[in-house]
C-alpha positions as semicolon CSV with decimal commas, in nm:
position;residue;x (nm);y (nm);z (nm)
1;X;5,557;10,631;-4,137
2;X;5,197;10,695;-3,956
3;X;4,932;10,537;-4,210
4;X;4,656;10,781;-4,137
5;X;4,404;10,651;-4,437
6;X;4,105;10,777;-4,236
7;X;4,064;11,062;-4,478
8;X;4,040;10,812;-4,792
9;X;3,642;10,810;-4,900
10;X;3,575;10,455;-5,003
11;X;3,171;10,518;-4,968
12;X;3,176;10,449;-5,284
13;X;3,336;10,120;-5,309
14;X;3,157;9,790;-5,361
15;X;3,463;9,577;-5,414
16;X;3,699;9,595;-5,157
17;X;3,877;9,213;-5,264
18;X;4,262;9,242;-5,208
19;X;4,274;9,588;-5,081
20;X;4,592;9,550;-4,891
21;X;4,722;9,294;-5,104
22;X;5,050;9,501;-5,187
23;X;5,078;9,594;-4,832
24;X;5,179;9,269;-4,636
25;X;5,262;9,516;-4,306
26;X;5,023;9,765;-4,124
27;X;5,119;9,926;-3,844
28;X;5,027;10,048;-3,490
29;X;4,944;10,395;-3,640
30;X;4,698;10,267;-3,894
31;X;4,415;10,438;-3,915
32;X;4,098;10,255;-4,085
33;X;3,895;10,253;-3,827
34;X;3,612;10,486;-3,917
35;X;3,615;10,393;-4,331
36;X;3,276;10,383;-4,447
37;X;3,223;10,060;-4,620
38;X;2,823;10,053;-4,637
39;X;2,830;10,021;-5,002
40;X;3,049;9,698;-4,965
41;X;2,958;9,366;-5,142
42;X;3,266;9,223;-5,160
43;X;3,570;9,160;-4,909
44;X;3,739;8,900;-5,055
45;X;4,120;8,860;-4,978
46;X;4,107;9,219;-4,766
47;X;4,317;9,169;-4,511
48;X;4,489;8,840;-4,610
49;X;4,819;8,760;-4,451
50;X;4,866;9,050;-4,382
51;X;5,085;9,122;-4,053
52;X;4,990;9,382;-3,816
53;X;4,634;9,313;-3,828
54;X;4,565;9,330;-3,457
55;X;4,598;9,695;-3,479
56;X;4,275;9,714;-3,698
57;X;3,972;9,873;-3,508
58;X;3,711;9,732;-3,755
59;X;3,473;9,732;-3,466
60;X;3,207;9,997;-3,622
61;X;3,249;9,944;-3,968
62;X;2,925;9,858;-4,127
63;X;2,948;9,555;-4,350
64;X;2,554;9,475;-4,411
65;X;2,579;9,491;-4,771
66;X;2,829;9,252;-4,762
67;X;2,795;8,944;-4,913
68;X;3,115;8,751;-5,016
69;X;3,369;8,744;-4,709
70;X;3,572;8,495;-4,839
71;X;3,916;8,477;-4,706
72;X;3,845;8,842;-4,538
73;X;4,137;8,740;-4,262
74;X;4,282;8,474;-4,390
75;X;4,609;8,438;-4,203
76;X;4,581;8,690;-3,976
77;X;4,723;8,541;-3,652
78;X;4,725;8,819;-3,472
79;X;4,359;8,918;-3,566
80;X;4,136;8,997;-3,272
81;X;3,894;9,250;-3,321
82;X;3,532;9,267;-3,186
83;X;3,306;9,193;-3,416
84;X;3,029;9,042;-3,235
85;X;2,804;9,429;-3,347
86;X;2,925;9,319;-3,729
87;X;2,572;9,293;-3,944
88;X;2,691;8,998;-4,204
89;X;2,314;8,879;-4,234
90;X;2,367;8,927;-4,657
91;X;2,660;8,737;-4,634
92;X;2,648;8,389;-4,896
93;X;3,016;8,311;-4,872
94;X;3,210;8,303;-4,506
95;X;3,492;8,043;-4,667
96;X;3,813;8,081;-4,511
97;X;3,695;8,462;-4,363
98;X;3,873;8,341;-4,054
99;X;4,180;8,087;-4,180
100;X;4,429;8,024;-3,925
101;X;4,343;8,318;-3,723
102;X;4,514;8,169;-3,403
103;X;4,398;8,480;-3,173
104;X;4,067;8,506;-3,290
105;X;3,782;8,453;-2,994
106;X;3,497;8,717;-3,006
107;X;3,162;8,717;-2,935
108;X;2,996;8,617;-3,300
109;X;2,676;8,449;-3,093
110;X;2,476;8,721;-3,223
111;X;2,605;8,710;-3,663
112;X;2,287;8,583;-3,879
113;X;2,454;8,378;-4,148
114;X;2,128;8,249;-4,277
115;X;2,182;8,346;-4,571
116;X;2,523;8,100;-4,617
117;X;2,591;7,775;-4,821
118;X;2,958;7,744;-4,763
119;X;3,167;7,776;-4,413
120;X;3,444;7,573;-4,590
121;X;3,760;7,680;-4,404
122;X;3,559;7,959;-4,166
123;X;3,739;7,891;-3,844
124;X;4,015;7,624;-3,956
125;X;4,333;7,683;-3,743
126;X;4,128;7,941;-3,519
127;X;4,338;7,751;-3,196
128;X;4,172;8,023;-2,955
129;X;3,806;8,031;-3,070
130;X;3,544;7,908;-2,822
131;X;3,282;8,159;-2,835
132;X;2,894;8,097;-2,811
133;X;2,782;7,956;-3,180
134;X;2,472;7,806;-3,049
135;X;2,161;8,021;-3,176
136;X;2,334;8,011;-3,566
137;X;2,151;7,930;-3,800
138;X;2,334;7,711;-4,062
139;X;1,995;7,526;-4,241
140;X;2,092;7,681;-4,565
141;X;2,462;7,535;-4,542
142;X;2,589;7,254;-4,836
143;X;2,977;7,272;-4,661
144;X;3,049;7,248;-4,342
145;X;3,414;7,153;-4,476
146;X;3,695;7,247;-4,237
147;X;3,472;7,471;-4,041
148;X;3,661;7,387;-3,746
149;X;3,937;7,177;-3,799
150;X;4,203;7,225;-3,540
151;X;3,980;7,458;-3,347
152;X;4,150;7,333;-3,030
153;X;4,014;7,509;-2,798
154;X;3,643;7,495;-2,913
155;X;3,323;7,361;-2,751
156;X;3,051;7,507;-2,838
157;X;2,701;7,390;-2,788
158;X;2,579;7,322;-3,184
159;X;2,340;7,063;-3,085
160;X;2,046;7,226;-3,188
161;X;2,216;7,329;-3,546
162;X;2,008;7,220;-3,881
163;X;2,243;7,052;-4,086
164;X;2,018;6,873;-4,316
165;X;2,135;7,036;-4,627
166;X;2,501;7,004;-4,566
167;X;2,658;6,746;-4,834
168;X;3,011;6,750;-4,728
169;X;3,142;6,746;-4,348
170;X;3,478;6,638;-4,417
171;X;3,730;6,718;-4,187
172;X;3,457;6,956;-3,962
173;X;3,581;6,867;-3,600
174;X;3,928;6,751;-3,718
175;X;4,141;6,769;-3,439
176;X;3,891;6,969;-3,220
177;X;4,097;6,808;-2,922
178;X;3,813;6,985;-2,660
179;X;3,510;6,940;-2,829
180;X;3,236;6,701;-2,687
181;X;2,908;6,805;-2,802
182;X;2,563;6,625;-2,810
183;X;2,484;6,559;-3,193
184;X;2,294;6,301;-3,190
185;X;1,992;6,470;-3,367
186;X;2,189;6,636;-3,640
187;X;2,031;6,515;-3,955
188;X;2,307;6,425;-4,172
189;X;2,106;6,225;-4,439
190;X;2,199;6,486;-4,715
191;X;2,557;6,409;-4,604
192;X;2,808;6,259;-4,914
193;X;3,150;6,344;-4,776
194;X;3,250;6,229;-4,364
195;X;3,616;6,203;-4,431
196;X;3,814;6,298;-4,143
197;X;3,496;6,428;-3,939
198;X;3,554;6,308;-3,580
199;X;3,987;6,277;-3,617
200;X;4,108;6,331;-3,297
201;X;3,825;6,395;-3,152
202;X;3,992;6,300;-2,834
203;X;3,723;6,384;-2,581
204;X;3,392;6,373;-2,772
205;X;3,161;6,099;-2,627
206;X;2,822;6,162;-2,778
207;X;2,537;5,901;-2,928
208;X;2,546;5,871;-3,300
209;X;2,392;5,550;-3,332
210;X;2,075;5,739;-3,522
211;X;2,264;5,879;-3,762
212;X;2,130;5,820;-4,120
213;X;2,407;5,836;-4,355
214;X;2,278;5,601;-4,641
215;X;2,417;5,877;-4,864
216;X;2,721;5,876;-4,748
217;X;3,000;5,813;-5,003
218;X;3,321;5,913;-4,792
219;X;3,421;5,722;-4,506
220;X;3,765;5,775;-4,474
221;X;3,929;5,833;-4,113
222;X;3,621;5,910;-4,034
223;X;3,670;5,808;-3,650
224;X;4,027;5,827;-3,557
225;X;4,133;5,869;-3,227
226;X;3,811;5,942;-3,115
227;X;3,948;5,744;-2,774
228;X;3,647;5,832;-2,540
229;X;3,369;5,797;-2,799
230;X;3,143;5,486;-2,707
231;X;2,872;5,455;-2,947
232;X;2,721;5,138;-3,128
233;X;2,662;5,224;-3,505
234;X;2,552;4,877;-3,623
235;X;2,258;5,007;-3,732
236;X;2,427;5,230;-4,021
237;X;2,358;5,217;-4,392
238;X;2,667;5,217;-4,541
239;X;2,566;5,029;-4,852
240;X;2,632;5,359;-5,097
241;X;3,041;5,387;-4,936
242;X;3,278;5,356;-5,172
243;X;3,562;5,521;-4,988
244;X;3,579;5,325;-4,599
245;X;3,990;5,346;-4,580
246;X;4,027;5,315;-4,175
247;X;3,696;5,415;-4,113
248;X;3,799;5,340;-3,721
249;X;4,130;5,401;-3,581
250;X;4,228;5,419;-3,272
251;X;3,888;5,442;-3,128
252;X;3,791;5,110;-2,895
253;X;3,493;5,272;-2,758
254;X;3,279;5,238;-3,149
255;X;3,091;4,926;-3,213
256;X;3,047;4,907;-3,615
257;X;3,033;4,624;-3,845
258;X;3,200;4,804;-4,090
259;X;3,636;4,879;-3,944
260;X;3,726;5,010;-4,280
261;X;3,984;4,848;-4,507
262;X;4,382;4,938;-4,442
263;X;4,430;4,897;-4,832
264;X;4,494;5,270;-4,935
265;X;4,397;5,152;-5,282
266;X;4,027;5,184;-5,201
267;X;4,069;5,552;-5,096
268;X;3,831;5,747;-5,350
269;X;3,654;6,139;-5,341
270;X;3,309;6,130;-5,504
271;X;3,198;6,528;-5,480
272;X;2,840;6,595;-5,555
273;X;2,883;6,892;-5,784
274;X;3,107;7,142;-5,938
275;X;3,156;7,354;-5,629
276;X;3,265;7,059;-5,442
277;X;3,504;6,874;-5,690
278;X;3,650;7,277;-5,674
279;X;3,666;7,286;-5,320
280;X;3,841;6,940;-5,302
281;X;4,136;7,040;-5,569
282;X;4,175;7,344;-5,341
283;X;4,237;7,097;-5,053
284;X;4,475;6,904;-5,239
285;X;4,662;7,160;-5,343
286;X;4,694;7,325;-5,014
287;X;4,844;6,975;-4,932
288;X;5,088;6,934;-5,238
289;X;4,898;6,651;-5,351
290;X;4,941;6,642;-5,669
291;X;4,825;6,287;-5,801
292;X;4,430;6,347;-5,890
293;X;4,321;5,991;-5,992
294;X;4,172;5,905;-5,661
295;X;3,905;6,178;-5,762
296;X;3,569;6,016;-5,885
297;X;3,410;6,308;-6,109
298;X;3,197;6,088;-6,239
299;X;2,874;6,275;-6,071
300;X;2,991;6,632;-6,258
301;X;2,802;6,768;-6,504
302;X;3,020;7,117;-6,564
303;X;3,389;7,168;-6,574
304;X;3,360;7,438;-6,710
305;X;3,644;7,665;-6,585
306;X;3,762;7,470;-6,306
307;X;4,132;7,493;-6,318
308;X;4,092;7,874;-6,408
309;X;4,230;7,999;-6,103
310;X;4,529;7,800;-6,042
């Protein structure tokens, strides 16, 4: 069966969330290439999981009116299209746009995501990606959550990246097994969650001894296996941590007075907000872990809602 959609007007079309949903395949004769999505807000779920995505030519679509791209390719192994002309300088949501996209590694030095608060998920899985992320400007982030976990392959200069709003970095290099970065001017003092941050981390080496984390909640993991890190963080306020369960693991090269404890009873998650206490059921779930009572909510305000989509 040839797919030739190319003739389908969607100029109209502001939502475009779960398009192929019913789809699952495409194939090579798929023909989307020249759809005009300027009126496009919305991209939600397009393409996610869907097989057959490398034959998408999304190169000249125009997505500047976009603005949630939220799980846009989630799953997508296969996915690797040039975007690096893509206009996504509206965009507020980039959350899992990229999930697990194991081919993905174009040029996206030149995206403006200003305009985001939440990268939760962007690049997690993305074993390929190690393109130029340098000039981006992240200042307005609150998540850096996931952003790159397993992103084995990446190393990417972000030492110049404002990350002074960002609340949560759990799990943000977790096993970024080539990574080795200078961040020792990131200011992290807005920073509640560091769970997982640094795990295997095997190569970074980089001084953190600066750092102010007096906010800081979530400790957990925070440097395992980070075997060529050397870096004396004596000087840390950790007074506000209420969650330090094997803070360092693995990691001779870090000279703390804090180790963390080894009793798994003190493990706790204190999010900030609503969006975060969201984001952190989505993570357990994703994990079949059922058992919520290690969740401190006692910071939320709203729950309005917030098992509505499970």
């Amino acid at each position: 069966m040839i797919w030739d959609l190319s003739c389908v007007d969607v100029s109209e079309v502001e939502d475009f969330s779960d398009a192929f949903v019913e789809v699952k395949y495409l194939n090579k004769d798929i023909n989307i290439s020249c759809w005009d999505v300027s009126n496009g807000k919305k991209f939600t779920n397009m393409f996610k999981n869907i097989v057959g995505s490398e034959y998408c030519d999304l190169s000249k679509w125009n997505v500047s009116n976009g603005k949630i791209f939220k799980n846009m390719f989630y799953g997508c192994r296969n996915f690797k299209c040039d975007l690096s002309r893509w206009d996504v300088s509206n965009g507020v949501d980039f959350s899992g746009m990229f999930y697990r996209c194991a081919s993905l590694n174009c040029d996206l030095s030149k995206w403006n995501v200003s305009n985001s608060k939440n990268f939760y998920k962007m690049f997690c899985g993305c074993t390929s990606l190690n393109c130029d992320l340098s000039r981006w400007d992240v200042s307005n982030a609150v998540s850096l959550s996931n952003m790159f976990a397993s992103c084995s392959s990446f190393n990417s200069d972000l030492s110049r990246w404002n990350v002074s709003n960002v609340r949560s970095f759990n799990t943000t290099f977790l096993n970024c097994t080539s990574f080795n970065c200078d961040l020792s001017r990131w200011d992290v003092s807005n920073g509640i969650d560091f769970r997982y941050m640094f795990s295997g981390c095997t190569k970074l080496n980089c001084d953190l001894s600066k750092w102010d984390v007096h906010n800081g909640i979530i400790f957990e993991y925070m440097f395992s296996r980070c075997e060529s890190l050397k870096t004396d963080i004596r000087s840390w306020n950790m007074e506000n941590a209420k969650n330090i369960f094997r803070f360092i693991t693995k990691s001779p090269g870090i000279i703390s007075d804090v180790q963390g404890m080894d009793d798994e009873s003190t493990a706790c998650y204190v999010p900030a907000n609503k969006e975060d206490l969201i984001e952190l059921i989505d993570e357990y779930i994703d994990n079949e872990w059922y058992d919520l009572n290690s969740i401190d909510v006692s910071l939320i305000k709203d729950f309005s809602y917030l098992f509505h989509n499970l």
